[in-house]
C-alpha positions as CSV (number, residue, x, y, z in Angstrom):
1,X,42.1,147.8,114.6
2,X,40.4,144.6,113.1
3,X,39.9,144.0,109.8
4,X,37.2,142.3,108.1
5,X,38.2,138.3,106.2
6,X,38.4,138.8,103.0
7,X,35.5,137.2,101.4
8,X,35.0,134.3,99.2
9,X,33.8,134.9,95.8
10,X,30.5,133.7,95.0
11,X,29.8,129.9,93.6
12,X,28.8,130.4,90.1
13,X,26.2,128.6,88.6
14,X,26.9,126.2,86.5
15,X,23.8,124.7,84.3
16,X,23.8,121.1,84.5
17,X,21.4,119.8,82.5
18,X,19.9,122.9,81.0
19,X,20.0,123.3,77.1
20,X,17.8,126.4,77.0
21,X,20.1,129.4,76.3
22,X,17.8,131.7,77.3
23,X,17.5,130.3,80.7
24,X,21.2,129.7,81.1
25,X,21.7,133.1,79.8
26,X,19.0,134.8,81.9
27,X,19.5,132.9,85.4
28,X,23.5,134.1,85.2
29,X,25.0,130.8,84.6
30,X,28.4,129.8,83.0
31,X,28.4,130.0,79.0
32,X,31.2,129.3,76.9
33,X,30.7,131.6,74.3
34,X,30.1,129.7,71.0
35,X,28.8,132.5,68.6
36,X,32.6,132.8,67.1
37,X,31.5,129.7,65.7
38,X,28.0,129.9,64.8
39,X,28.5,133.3,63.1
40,X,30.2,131.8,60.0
41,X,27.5,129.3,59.9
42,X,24.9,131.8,59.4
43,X,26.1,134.8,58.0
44,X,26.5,133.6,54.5
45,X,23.8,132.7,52.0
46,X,20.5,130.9,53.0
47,X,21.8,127.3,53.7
48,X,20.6,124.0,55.1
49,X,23.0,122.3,57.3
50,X,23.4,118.9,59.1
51,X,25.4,118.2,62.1
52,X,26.3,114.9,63.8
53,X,27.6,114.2,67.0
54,X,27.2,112.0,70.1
55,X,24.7,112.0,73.3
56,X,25.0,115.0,75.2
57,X,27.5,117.2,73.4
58,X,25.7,120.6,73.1
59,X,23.6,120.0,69.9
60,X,20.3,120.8,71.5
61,X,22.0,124.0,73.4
62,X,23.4,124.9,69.6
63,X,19.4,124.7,68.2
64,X,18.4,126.8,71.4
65,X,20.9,129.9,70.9
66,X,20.5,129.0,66.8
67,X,16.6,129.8,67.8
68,X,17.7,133.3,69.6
69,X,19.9,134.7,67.1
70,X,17.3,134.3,64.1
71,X,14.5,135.6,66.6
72,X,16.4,138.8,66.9
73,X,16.4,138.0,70.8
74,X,19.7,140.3,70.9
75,X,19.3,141.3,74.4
76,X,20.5,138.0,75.3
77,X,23.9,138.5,73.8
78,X,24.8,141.6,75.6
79,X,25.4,142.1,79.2
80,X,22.9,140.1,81.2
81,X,22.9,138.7,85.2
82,X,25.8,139.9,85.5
83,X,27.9,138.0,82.6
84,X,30.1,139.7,79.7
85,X,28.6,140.5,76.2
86,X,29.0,137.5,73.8
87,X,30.9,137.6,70.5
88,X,27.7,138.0,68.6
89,X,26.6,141.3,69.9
90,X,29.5,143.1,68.3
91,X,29.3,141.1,65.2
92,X,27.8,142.3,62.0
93,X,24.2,140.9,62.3
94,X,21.0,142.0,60.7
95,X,19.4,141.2,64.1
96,X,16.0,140.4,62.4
97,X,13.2,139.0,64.2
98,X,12.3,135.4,61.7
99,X,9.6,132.8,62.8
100,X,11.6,129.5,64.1
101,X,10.3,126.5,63.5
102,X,12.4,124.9,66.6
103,X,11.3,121.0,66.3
104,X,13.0,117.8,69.2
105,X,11.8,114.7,68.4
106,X,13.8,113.6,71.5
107,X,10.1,113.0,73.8
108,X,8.7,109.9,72.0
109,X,8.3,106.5,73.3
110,X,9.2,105.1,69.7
111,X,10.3,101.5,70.9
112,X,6.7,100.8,71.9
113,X,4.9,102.9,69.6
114,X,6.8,103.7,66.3
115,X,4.7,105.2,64.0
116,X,1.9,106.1,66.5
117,X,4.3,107.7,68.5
118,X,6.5,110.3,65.6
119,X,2.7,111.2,64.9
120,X,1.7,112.3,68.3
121,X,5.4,114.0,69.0
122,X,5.2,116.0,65.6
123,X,1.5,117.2,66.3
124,X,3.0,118.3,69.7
125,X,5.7,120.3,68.7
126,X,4.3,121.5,65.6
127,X,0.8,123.2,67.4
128,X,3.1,124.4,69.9
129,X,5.0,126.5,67.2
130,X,1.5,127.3,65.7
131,X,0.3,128.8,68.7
132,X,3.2,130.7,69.2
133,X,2.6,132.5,65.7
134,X,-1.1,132.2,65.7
135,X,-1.1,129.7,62.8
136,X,-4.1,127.7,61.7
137,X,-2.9,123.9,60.8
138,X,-5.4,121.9,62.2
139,X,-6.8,120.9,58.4
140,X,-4.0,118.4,58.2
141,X,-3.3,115.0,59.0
142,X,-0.1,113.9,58.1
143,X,3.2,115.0,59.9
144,X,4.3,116.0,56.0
145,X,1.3,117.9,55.5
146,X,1.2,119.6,58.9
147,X,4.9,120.8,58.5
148,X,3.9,122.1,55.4
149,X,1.0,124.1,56.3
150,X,3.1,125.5,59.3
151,X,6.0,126.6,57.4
152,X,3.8,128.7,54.7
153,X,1.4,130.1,57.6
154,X,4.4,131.3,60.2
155,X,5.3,132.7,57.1
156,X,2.3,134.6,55.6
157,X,2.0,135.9,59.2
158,X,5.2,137.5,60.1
159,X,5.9,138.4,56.3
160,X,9.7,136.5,56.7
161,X,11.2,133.3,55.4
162,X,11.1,131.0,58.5
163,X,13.9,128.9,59.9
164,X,13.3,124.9,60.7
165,X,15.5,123.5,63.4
166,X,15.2,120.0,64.1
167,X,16.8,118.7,66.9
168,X,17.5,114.7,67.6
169,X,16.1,114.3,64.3
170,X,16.8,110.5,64.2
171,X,15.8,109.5,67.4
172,X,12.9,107.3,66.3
173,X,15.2,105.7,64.0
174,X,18.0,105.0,66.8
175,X,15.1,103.9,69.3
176,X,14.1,101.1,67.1
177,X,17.4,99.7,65.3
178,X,16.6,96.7,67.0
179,X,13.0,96.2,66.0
180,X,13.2,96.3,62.4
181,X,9.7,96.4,61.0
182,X,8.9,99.7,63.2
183,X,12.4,100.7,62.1
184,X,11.6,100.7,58.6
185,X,8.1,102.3,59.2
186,X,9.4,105.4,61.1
187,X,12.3,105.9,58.2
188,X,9.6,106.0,55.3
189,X,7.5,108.2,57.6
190,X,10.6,110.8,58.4
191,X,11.4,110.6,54.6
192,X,8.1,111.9,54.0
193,X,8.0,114.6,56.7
194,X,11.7,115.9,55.8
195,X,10.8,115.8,51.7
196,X,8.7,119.6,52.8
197,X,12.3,121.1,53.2
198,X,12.7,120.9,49.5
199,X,9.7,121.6,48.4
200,X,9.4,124.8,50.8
201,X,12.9,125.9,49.8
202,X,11.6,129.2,48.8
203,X,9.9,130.3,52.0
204,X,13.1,128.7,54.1
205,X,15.8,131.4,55.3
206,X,17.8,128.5,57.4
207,X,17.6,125.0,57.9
208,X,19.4,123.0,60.7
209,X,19.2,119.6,61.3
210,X,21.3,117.7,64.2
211,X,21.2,114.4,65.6
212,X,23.4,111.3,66.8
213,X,23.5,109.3,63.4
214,X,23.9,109.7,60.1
215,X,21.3,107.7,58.3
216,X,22.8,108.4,54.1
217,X,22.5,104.9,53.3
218,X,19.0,104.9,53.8
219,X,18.2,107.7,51.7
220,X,16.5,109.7,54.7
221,X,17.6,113.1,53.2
222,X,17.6,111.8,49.1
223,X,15.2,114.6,48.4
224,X,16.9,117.0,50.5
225,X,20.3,117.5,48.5
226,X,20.7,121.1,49.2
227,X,21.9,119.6,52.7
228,X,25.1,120.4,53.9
229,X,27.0,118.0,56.1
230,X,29.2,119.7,58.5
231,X,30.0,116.4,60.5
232,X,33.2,116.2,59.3
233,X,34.4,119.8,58.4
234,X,36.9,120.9,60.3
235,X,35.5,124.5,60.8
236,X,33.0,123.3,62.4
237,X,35.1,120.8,64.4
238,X,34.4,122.4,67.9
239,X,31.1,123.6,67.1
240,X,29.6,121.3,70.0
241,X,31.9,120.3,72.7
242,X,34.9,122.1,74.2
243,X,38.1,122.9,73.6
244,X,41.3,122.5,75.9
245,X,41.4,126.6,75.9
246,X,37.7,126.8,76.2
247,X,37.9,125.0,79.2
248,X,41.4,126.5,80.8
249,X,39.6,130.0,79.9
250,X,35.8,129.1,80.3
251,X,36.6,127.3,83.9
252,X,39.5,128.8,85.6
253,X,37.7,129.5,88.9
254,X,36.3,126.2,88.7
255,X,39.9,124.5,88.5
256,X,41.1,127.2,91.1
257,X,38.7,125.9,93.3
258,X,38.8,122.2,92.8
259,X,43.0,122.6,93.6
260,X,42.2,124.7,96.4
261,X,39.9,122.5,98.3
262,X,41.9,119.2,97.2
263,X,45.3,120.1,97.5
264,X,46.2,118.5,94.0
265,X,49.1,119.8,91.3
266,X,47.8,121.8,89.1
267,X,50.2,120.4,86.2
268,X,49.1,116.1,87.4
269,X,45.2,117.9,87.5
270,X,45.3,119.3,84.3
271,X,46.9,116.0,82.9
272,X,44.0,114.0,84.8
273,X,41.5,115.8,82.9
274,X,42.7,115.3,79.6
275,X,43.2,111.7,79.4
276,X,39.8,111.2,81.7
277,X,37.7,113.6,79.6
278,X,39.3,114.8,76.6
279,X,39.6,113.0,73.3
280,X,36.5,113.5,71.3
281,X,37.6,114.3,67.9
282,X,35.4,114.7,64.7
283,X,37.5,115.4,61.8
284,X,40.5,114.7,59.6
285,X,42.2,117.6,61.7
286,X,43.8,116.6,65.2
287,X,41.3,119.1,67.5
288,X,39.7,117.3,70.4
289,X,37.7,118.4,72.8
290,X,35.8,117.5,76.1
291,X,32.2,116.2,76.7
292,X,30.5,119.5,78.1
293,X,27.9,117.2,79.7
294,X,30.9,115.2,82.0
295,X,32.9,118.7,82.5
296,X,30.1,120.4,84.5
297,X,29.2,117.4,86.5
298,X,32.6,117.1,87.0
299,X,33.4,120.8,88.3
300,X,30.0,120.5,89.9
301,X,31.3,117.7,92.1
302,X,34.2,119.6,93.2
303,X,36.6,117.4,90.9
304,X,35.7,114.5,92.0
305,X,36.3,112.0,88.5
306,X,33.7,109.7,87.4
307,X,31.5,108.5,84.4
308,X,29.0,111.2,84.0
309,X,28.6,111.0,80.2
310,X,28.9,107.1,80.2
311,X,26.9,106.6,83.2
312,X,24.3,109.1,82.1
313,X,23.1,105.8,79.5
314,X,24.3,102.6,80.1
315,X,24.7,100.7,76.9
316,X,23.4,97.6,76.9
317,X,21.6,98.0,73.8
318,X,24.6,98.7,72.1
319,X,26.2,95.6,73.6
320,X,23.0,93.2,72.9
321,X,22.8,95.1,69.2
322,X,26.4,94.4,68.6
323,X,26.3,90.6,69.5
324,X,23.2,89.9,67.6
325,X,25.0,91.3,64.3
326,X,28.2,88.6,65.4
327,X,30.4,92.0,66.1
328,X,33.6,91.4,67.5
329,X,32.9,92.6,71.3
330,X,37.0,92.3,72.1
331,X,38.5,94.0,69.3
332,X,36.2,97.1,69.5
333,X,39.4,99.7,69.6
334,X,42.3,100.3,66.9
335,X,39.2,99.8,63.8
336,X,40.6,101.3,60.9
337,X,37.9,102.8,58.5
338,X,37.3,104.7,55.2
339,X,35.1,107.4,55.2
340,X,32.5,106.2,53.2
341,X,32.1,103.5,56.3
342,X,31.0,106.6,58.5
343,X,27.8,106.3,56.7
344,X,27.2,102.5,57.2
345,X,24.1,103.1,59.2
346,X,22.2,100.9,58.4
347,X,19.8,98.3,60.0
348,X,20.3,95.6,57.0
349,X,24.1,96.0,57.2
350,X,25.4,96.9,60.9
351,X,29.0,97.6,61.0
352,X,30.8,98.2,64.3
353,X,32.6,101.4,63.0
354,X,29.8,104.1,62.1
355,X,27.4,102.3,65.2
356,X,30.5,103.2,67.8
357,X,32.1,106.2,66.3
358,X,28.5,108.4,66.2
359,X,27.1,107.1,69.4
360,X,30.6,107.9,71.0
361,X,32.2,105.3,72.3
362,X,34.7,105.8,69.6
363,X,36.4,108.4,68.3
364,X,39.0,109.3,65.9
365,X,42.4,109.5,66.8
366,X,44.7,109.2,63.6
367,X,43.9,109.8,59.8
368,X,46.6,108.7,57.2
369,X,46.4,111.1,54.3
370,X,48.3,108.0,51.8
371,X,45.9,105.5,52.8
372,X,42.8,107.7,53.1
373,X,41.8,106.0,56.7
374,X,40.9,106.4,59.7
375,X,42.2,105.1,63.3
376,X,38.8,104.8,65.6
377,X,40.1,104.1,69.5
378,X,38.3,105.0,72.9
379,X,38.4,109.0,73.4
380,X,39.7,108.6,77.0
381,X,39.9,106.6,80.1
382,X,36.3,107.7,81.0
383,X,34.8,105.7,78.2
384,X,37.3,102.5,77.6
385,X,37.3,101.8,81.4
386,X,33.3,102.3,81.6
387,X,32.8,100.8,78.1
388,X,35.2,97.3,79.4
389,X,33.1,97.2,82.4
390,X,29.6,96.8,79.6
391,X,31.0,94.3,77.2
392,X,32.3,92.2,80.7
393,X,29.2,92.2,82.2
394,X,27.3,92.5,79.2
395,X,29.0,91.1,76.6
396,X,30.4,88.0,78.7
397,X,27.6,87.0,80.8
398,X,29.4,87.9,83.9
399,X,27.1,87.8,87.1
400,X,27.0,91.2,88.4
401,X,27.0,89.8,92.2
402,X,30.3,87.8,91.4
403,X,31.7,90.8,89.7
404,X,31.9,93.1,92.7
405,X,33.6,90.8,95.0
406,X,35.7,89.7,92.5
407,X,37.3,93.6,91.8
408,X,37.7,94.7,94.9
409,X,40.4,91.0,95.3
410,X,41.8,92.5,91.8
411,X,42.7,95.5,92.5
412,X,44.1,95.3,96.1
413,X,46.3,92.2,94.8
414,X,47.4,94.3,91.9
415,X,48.0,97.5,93.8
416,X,50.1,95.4,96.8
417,X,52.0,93.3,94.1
418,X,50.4,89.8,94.7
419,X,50.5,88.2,91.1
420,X,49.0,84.4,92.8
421,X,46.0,86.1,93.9
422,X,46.1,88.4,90.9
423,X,45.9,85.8,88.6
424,X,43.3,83.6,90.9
425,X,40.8,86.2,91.0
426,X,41.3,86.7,86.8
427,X,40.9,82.7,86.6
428,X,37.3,83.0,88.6
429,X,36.7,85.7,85.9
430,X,37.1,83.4,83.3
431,X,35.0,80.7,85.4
432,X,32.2,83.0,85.1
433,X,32.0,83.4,81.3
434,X,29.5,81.2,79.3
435,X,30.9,78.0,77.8
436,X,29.6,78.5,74.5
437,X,31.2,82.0,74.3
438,X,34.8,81.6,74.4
439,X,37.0,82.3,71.6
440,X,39.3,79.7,69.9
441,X,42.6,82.3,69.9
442,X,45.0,83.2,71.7
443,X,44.0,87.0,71.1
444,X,40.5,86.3,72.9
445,X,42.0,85.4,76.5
446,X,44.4,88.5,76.0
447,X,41.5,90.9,75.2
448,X,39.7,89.5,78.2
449,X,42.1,89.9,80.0
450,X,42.7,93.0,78.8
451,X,38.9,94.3,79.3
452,X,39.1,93.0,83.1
453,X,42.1,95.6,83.4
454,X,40.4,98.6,81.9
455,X,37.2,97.9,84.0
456,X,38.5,98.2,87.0
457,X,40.2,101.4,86.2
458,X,44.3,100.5,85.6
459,X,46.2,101.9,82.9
460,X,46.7,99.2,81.0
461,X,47.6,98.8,76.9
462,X,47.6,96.0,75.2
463,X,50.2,95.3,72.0
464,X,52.5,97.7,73.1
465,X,55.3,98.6,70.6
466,X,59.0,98.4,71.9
467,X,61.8,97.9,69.7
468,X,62.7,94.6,70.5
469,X,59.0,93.5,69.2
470,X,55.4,93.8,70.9
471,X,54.6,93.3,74.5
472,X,51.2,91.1,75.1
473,X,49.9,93.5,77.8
474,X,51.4,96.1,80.3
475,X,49.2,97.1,83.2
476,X,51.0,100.0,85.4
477,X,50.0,101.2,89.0
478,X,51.5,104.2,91.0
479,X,54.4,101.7,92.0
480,X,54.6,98.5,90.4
481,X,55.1,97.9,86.5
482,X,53.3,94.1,85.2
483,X,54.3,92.8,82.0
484,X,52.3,90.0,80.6
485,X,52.8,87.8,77.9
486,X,50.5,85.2,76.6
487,X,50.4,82.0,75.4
488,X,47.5,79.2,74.2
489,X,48.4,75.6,74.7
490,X,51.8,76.4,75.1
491,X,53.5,77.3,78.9
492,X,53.7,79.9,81.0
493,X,57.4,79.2,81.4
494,X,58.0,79.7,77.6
495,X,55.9,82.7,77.7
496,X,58.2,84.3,80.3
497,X,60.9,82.8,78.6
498,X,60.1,85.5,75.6
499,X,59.5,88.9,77.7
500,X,63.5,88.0,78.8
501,X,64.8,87.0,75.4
502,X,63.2,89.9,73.8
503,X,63.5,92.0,76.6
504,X,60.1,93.3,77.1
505,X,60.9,94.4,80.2
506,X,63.6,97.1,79.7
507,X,61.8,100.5,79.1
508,X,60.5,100.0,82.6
509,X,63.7,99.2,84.3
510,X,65.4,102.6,86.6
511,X,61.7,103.8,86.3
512,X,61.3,103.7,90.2
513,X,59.0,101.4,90.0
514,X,59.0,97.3,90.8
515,X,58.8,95.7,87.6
516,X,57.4,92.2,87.5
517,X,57.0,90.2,84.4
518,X,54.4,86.9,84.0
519,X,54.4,84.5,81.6
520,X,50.7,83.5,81.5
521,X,49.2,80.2,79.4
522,X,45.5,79.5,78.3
523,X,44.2,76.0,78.9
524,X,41.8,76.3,75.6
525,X,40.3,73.1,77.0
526,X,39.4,73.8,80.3
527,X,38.6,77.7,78.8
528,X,40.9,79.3,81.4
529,X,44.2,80.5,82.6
530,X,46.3,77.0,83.1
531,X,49.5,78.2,84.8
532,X,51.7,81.3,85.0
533,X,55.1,82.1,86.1
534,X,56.7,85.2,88.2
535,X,60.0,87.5,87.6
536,X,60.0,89.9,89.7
537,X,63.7,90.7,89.0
C-alpha cells in the first residue's frame, strides 16, 4: 500500500523590514516576544523614558507595539494568524484605550533643508495624529505650539492622559553634524518643540523617546528632567536586540533549516553566528545580543553570512566626519572611556568614543569596576571586517578599481601559503595610499596592515598577548598560522630575529596547522614595506 511523503512544514514568514507590530502580528510573521520586557517599563507610575541604541535595532518596532499596548489594541497579543498568545495578554494590565501621540522624525531630508524640513515633517506627523482623534490644530504655527495644542485636544476628546512616542528623535541633528550652522538651528528648534513635555506633564500618562545619539551636552532635554535614561540600565539591556536564547528559541526552525539544506555542524554554525553577529552590548553587565535587522536577512538568505546591518548604510560620513575632526582612523578599537564620555556628542567637541559606540560600530566589551571604565572594541567580525574595508577605501584614499584586484591576489596567496606574493600585493596597498597621509610610527604600517587583513575577511588580531611578550600581528586561515612582526627603519631579519628569541611562535606549534613567521620592515622613506624575511619552520 503507498503512503503519502511526509510533508514539509510551511516557510514562515519572517518580516524583514517591517517595524509595524500590527502588521507583523496580523500577517502571521515571526515575533520574538518582547512584552516581558516592556511590562516593567510601563506598569509602574507615569514616567518619561529615553532609550538609545544604534541603526536598526528594534527601536521603531518597540514605539509600534509601545503604541498598541496603551491603545488597548489587546487582540493583538492573544492568538492571532496562527501564532501563540504573547506574555502581555496574561499579564496584569488595565488594557485601556489612551490617545498615542506616535511621532518618527526619521522622513526628513534635513541635510538640504534643516529647519524647513523638521517644520514640514512635524506638520506631517502631527495632522496625521490629529485626524486620527479629530483634533483641531490648524491655529498654530510653530512645531512647539502645534504639539502643544495636539496633546491638550487628543486629550479633551478621549477624556485620557495621552502618550507621546517619539521615534528617531535626533535624526535632524545626526543628518547635519557636518553642516554646523543648520546643525545648530535644528537643536534650538527641537529644544523648543521637546520643552511641551514638561509643560504638558499633567495631561501626559507616558512618554518615550528613542533615537541613535545621545545629545546631553547640548542641553536638548535641559527642560525635560523628569527624563529617564534607560541607555545604560541593565534591565533594560535587551530591550532592543536579541539575545543568544532569544534567538536559539525564537529561530530554531530557521537554524534547523539552514543545517539541513547546507550540511553544516550545528556546534561550528552556532559558533559562526556569534562571533559574525553577536556582540552588541549596552551596559556595565556582560549581556550581548544580535542585530535583529542582520539575523533575519540572514535566516532569510538561508544562512548565507554577510554584512546586512553594515551594508544596509555605508559609512562614509562617519569616515569623512572622523578625519575632519583629525580622529585617529587606525586606532579606532581597544578605546577606553568613562562614562561621562558616552555623552560627548557634541558638534564643537567630536570625540571618537560616544560618535562610534552609539552609531554602532563599537561596542562595549569590558567594564573595570576599580577604574570606572570602559573597553569599546568592534561587536563582531561583521562590523570590524566591513568597518576595515571603509577606513581603507575611505579613510586611505585607496582606488576602489585597484582594491578589487588587489584582494582577490591577497587572499589566494594567503590561503595557499605564498608569503612573496603576500607581501607584494600588501606593498601595492601601500603604493596606493596618499603621500601626505602616512603616519610617522611604526604602529601606523602595523594597523594598516592590520586593517588590509580584517577587510578581506581573515581572522586576524593585532598585539596579541603570549607570555613571552606581545606578538605584532597573527593572521590565521583554516590551515596555515602567520606570525608577523614589525619593524620601522630597522630590518626584517632583526624583526624575525625577535618572534624566535621570544618565541612568538610557540602557542601555534602541534596545532595542525603550518606555522610561518615573517619578520617585516617599514622603509618610512619610501612609505612602504622595505624587506621581509620567511620561517616557515
Amino acid at each position: 500500500m503507498a503512503t503519502n511523503p511526509t510533508k514539509a512544514p510551511a516557510k514562515r514568514i519572517l518580516p524583514t523590514g517591517i517595524q509595524d507590530f500590527p502588521k507583523i502580528r496580523e500577517s502571521g510573521c515571526v515575533y520574538v516576544d518582547k512584552t516581558p520586557q516592556i511590562y516593567p517599563l510601563i506598569s509602574g507610575a507615569p514616567g518619561a523614558f529615553f532609550l538609545s541604541r544604534p541603526r536598526r535595532f528594534g527601536k521603531s518596532l518597540l514605539c509600534s507595539t509601545l503604541g498598541a499596548i496603551f491603545e488597548g489594541r489587546r487582540e493583538l497579543f492573544g492568538e492571532i494568524s496562527g501564532r501563540p498568545a504573547l506574555a502581555m495578554d496574561s499579564l496584569d494590565w488595565e488594557w485601556k484605550r489612551h490617545p498615542v501621540i506616535h511621532i518618527d522624525l526619521n522622513a526628513g531630508n534635513y541635510v538640504d533643508d534643516g529647519v524647513k524640513a523638521l517644520r514640514s515633517t512635524i506638520y506631517a506627523e502631527t495632522q496625521s495624529v490629529a485626524r486620527k482623534y479629530c483634533a483641531a490644530i490648524d491655529r498654530a504655527d510653530s512645531p512647539a505650539s502645534r504639539f502643544k495644542y495636539l496633546i491638550e485636544e487628543v486629550c479633551e476628546k478621549t477624556g485620557e492622559k495621552a502618550v507621546v512616542i517619539i521615534d528617531e528623535y535626533d535624526k535632524p541633528l545626526t543628518a547635519t553634524l557636518g553642516k554646523r550652522n543648520a546643525h545648530i538651528e535644528l537643536r534650538n528648534t527641537l529644544k523648543g518643540f521637546y520643552s511641551v513635555l514638561k509643560s504638558c506633564d499633567a495631561r501626559l500618562r507616558f512618554i518615550f523617546i528613542t533615537g541613535v545619539s545621545k545629545f546631553s551636552q547640548v542641553s536638548i532635554f535641559s527642560d525635560l528632567n523628569q527624563l529617564s535614561d534607560l541607555t545604560f540600565d541593565p534591565r533594560y539591556a535587551d530591550l532592543c536586540g536579541l539575545t543568544q536564547k532569544e534567538l536559539e528559541t525564537g529561530f530554531e526552525p530557521e537554524i534547523e533549516s539552514v543545517l539541513k539544506t547546507t550540511g553544516r555542524n550545528r556546534g561550528e554554525y552556532m559558533g559562526k553566528l556569534r562571533r559574525f553577529y553577536n556582540g552588541y552590548r549596552f551596559t556595565k553587565d556582560p549581556l550581548t545580543v544580535y542585530n535583529p535587522f542582520g539575523m533575519l536577512n540572514h535566516f532569510y538568505n538561508n544562512g548565507e553570512f554577510s554584512d546586512y546591518w553594515y551594508g544596509s548604510a555605508t559609512p562614509s560620513f562617519l569616515v569623512e566626519l572622523l578625519k575632519k575632526h583629525r580622529i585617529n582612523l587606525l586606532g579606532l578599537g581597544k578605546m577606553y572611556v568613562e562614562f561621562r564620555d558616552f555623552g560627548n556628542f557634541d558638534i564643537d567637541c567630536m570625540t571618537a568614543a560616544p560618535l562610534l559606540y552609539q552609531t554602532g560600530y563599537l561596542t562595549i566589551t569590558d567594564y573595570d569596576e576599580n577604574r570606572q571604565r570602559f573597553t569599546l572594541d568592534y561587536p563582531n567580525e561583521e562590523v570590524h571586517a566591513a568597518f576595515a574595508d571603509s577606513l581603507v577605501k575611505h579613510g586611505l584614499g585607496l582606488p576602489p578599481e585597484r582594491g578589487e584586484a588587489l584582494h582577490f591576489k591577497l587572499i589566494d596567496a594567503l590561503y595557499d601559503g605564498d608569503v612573496d606574493i603576500a607581501m607584494n600585493a600588501v606593498k601595492l596597498f601601500f603604493a596606493e595610499i596618499p603621500y601626505d597621509i602616512v603616519g610617522d610610527k611604526e604602529k601606523y604600517f602595523q594597523s594598516v596592515v592590520h586593517l588590509i587583513f580584517k577587510m578581506l575577511g581573515f581572522n586576524c588580531r593585532s598585539e596579541v598577548r603570549i607570555a613571552a611578550g606581545r606578538l605584532d600581528t597573527l593572521v590565521e586561515t583554516p590551515d596555515i598560522v602567520y606570525c608577523f612582526e614589525f619593524k620601522l627603519d630597522g630590518s626584517a631579519e632583526e624583526a624575525l630575529a625577535q618572534i624566535d628569541d621570544k618565541e612568538y611562535a610557540y602557542p601555534w606549534t602541534g596545532s595542525g596547522k603550518k606555522v610561518f613567521k615573517v619578520g617585516v620592515n617599514f622603509d618610512f622613506e619610501k612609505r612602504n614595506i622595505g624587506g621581509w624575511v620567511v620561517n616557515d619552520g
